[in-house]
C-alpha positions in Angstrom: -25.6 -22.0 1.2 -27.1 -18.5 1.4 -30.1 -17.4 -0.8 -29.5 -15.5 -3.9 -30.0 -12.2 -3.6 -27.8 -11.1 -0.3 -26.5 -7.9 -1.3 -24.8 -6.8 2.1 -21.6 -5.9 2.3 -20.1 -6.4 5.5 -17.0 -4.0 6.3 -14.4 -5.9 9.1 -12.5 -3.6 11.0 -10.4 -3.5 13.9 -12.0 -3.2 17.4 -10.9 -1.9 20.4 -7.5 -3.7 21.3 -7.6 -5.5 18.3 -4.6 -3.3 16.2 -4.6 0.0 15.3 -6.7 2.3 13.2 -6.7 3.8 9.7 -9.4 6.3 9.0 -9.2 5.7 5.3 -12.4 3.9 5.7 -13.8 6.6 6.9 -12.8 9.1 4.6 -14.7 6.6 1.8 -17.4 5.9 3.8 -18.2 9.8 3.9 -17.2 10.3 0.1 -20.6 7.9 -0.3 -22.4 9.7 1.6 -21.2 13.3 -0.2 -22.4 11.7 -4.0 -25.8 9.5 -1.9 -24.2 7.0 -3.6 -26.5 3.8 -3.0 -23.9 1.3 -2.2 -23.8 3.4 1.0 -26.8 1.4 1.8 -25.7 -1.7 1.9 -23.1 -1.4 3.7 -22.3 -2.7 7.3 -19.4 -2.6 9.7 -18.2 -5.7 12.3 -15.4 -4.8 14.9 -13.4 -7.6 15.4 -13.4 -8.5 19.3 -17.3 -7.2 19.5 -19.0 -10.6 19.6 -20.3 -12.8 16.4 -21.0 -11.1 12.9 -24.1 -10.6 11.5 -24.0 -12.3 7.8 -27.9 -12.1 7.9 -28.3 -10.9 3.8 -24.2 -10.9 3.4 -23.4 -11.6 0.2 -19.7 -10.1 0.1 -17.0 -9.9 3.7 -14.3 -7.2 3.2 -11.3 -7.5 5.6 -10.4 -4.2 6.4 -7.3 -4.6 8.5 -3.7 -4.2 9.2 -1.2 -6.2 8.4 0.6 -8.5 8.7 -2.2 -9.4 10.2 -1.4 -12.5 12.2 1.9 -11.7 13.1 1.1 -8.1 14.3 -2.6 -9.0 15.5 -3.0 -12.0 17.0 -5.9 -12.0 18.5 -7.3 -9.6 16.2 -6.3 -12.3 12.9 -8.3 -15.3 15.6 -11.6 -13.5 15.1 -11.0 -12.2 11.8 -10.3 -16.2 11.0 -14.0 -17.2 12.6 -15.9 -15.0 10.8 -14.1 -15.8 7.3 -14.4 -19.9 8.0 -18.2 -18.7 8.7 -18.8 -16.9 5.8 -16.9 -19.3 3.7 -19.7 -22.1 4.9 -22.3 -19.9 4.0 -21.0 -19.3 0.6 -20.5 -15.7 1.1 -17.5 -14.6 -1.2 -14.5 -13.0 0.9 -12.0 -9.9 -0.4 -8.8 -9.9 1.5 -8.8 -13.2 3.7 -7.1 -12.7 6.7 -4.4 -15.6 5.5 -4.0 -13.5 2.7 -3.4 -9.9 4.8 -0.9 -12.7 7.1 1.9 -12.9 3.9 3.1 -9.4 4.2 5.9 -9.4 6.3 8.9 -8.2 4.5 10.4 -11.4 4.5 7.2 -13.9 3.2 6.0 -11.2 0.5 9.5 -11.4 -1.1 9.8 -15.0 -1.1 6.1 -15.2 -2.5 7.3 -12.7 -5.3 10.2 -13.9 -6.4 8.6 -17.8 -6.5 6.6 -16.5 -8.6 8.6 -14.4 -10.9 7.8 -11.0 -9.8 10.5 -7.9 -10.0 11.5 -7.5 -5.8 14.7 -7.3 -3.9 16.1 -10.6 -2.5 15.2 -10.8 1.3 16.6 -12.8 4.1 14.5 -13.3 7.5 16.6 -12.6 11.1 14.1 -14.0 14.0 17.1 -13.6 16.6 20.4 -11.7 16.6 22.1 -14.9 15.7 20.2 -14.9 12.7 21.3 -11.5 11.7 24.8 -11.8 10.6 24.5 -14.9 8.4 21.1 -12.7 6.6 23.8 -10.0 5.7 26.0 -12.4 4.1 23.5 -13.7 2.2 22.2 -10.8 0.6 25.9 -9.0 0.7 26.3 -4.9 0.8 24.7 -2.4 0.5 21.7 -3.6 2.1 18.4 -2.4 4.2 17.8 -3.6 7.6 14.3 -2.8 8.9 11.7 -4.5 11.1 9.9 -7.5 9.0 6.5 -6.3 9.9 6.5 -2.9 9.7 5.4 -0.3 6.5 6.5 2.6 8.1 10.0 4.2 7.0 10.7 4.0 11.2 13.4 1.3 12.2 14.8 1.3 8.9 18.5 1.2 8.4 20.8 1.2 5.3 24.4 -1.0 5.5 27.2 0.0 2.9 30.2 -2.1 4.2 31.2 -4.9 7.1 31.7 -1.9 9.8 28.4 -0.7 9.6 26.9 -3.9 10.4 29.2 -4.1 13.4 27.3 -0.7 14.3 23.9 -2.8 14.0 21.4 -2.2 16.8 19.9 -5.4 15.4 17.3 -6.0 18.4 15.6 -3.1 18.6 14.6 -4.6 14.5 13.5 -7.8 15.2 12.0 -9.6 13.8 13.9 -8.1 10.8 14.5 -8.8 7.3 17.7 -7.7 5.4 16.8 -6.7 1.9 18.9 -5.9 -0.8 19.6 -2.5 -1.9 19.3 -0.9 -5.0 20.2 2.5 -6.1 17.8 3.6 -8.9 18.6 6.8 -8.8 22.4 5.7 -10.1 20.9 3.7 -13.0 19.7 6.8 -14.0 23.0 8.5 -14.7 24.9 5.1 -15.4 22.9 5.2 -18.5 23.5 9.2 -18.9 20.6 10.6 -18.1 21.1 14.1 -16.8 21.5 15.2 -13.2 18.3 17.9 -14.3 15.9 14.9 -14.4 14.3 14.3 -11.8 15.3 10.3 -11.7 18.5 11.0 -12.1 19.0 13.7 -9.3 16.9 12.1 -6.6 15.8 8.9 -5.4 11.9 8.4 -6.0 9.0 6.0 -5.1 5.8 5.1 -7.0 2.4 4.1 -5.4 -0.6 2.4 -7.5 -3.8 1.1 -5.9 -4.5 -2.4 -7.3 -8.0 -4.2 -6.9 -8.5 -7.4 -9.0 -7.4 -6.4 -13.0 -7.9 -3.3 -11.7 -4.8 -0.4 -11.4 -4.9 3.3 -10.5 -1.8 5.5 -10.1 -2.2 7.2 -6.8 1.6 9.3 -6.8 4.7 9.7 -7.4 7.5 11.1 -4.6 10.9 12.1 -5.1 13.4 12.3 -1.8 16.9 13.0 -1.2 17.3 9.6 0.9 17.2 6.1 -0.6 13.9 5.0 1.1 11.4 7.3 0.0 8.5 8.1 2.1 6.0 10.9 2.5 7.8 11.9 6.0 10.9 12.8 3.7 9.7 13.2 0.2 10.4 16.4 -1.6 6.5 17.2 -1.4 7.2 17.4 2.2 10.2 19.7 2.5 8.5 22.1 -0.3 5.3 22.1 2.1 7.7 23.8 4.7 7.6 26.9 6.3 11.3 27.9 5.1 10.9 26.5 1.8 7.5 28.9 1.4 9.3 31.8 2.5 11.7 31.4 0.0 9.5 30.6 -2.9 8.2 34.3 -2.0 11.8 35.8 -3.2 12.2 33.5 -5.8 13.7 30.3 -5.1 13.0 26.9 -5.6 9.8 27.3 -7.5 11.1 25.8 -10.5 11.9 22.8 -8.7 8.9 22.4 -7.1 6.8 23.2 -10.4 8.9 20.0 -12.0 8.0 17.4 -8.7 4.5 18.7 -9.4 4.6 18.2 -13.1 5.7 14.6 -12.6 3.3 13.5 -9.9 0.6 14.7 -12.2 1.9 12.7 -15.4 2.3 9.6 -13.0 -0.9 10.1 -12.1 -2.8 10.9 -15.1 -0.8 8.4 -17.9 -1.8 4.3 -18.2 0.4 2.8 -16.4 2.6 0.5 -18.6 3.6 -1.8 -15.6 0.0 -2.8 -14.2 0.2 -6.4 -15.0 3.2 -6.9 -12.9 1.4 -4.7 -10.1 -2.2 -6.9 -10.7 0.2 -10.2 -10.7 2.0 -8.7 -7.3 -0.9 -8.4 -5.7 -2.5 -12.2 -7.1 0.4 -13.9 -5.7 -0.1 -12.7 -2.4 -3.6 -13.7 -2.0 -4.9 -10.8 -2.1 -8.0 -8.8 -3.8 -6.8 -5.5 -2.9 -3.8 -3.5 -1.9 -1.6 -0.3 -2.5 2.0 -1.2 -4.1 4.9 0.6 -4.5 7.4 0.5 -6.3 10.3 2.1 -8.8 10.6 2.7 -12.5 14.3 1.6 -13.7 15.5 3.4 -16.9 14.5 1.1 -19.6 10.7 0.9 -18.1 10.9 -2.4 -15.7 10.2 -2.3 -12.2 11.3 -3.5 -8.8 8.6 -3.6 -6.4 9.2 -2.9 -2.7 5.9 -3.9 -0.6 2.2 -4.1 -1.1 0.1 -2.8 1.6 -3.4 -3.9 1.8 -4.6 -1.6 4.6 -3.2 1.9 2.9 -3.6 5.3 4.2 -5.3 7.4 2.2 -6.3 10.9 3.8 -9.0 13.7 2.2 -7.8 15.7 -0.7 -7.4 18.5 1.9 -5.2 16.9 4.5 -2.6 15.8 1.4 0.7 17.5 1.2 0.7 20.3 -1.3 -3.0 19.6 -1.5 -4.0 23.1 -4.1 -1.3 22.7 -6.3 -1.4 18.7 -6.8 -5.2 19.0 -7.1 -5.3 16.2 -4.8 -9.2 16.9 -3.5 -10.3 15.8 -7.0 -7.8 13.2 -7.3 -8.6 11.1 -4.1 -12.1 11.7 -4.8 -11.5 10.2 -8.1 -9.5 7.5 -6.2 -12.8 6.4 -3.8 -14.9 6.9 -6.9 -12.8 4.2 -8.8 -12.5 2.3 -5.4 -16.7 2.3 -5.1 -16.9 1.4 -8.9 -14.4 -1.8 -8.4 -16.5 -3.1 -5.7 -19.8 -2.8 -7.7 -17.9 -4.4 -10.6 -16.6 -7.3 -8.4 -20.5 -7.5 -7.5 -21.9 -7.2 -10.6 -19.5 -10.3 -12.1 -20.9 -12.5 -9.7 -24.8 -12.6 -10.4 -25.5 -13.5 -6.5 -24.3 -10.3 -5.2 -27.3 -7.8 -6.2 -25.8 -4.2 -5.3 -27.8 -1.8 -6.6 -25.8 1.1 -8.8 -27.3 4.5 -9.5 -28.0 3.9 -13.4 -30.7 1.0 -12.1 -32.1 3.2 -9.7 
């Protein structure tokens, strides 16, 4: 067992050829180093495929990486394995075990959720084209087709009817997962809420960071198209050149002011659904993860994925960044980050990081 008093926090990353790479760690690691915040300190990094980890003074292993992580990095999930088994025998405590960051393919994080109770769409798994017709049947029209282990809004396609199946390019999917389909956006106006809201005249996507008890609103997109994305949010299309141009003669302000306004609110407000987020996240495994998810009229929730190896760029690079004051807010966001981890530490006696107000 190690000795009390290990208060290194070892960061596990991808390494060369070992999946692909997320500079959201680095964008934290320099928002330590902008406040000389002391858990900067004790801090290390291990790339996986770069030889044995140091746990030397380890008291807490963070696993960093994509996911799923055994089904999309083999090799990468191996290595990642080794060093949890090790620290595991060492009694060094683990966030985000790389069996854990495994259960998020489409297909598995469903089935986990609705086991145990948590508001999702009913998935079916297709491992071969054979597969793929009887998955439809079972979760009926409309539907979402997309690749099981992707988070991207690529290779994502919507089915409304028998002939549009038949149009299928299912292999280019597989492995794929066929989810059902719900249109929020028409609950909306069933229960009569005005086209000039926001719900009701789009389609729209919530994200909340989750870590332990822990939740943070992070924001709130509005698209045209049923799977709602940064690549075709609103945000994006009023960040355009055209829609600029016409802003300066008049237009579409209005509209953009309202996206704004919401994002904000989403933002800002306690989030009435973050036990079912914090529960999301539990049943998974995992310690840590993004979430998103939609708001139905009458305040529930249907959950679409959790994503424990988010993308989270500076305030600068962010779409709309001025006018969303989204510097401050993703500072705000690494600032709770930082604090969860010293809280995490600070519950378990053993793990000694140091935070300013002892210094």
């Amino acid at each position: 067992m190690r000795a009390s008093g290990d208060s290194k926090i070892l960061f596990i990353t991808h390494g060369a050829g070992r999946g692909r790479k997320v500079p959201t760690g680095d964008v934290f690691l320099k928002r330590l180093a902008a406040k000389s915040d002391p858990l900067l300190k004790d801090i290390r990094i291990h790339r996986t495929g770069s030889g044995s980890a140091d746990l030397e003074g380890v008291g807490l292993v963070i696993f960093w990486l994509g996911d799923p992580l055994m089904q999309k990095y083999p090799a990468c999930y191996v290595d990642a394995v080794a060093i949890a088994e090790e620290a595991v025998g060492r009694g060094i405590r683990i966030l985000n075990h790389p069996d854990a960051l495994s259960n998020t393919t489409k297909s598995r994080q469903a089935h986990i959720w609705a086991d145990a109770g948590a508001p999702c769409a009913a998935a079916a798994s297709a491992s071969t084209l054979g597969d793929m017709a009887g998955a439809i049947e079972r979760i009926g029209f409309p539907c979402i087709v997309r690749s099981d282990q992707e988070h991207a809004q690529r290779q994502v396609t919507t089915l409304f009817k028998a002939e549009d199946a038949k149009e299928l390019d299912g292999e280019a999917l597989l492995p794929a997962v066929v989810l059902k389909l719900y249109d929020i956006r028409q609950e909306y106006r069933d229960v009569g809420r005005p086209r000039s809201d926001l719900f009701a005249r789009y389609h729209h996507k919530a994200r909340a960071f989750v870590f332990g008890d822990r939740v943070l609103a992070s924001h709130l997109f509005f698209s045209t198209e049923r799977i709602v994305g940064l690549s075709n949010s609103l945000f994006q299309r009023e960040a355009s050149r055209l829609r600029r141009l016409a802003r300066h003669f008049g237009y579409h302000e209005r509209l953009r002011a309202e996206l704004i306004a919401a994002d904000k609110a989403y933002f800002s407000a306690p989030l009435e659904e973050a036990q079912e987020l914090v529960q999301a996240v539990k049943a998974l495994g995992l310690d840590f993860a993004a979430v998103d998810y939609s708001i139905r009229p009458d305040g529930r929730i249907i959950i679409w994925e959790a994503n424990p190896y988010f993308w989270l760029p500076h305030g600068k690079a962010s779409v709309l960044s001025r006018q969303r004051n989204a510097v401050t807010r993703v500072d705000q966001t690494f600032d709770w980050f930082t604090a969860c981890i010293k809280a995490y530490c600070n519950d378990h006696p053993n793990l000694s990081v140091v935070s300013s107000s002892r210094r």
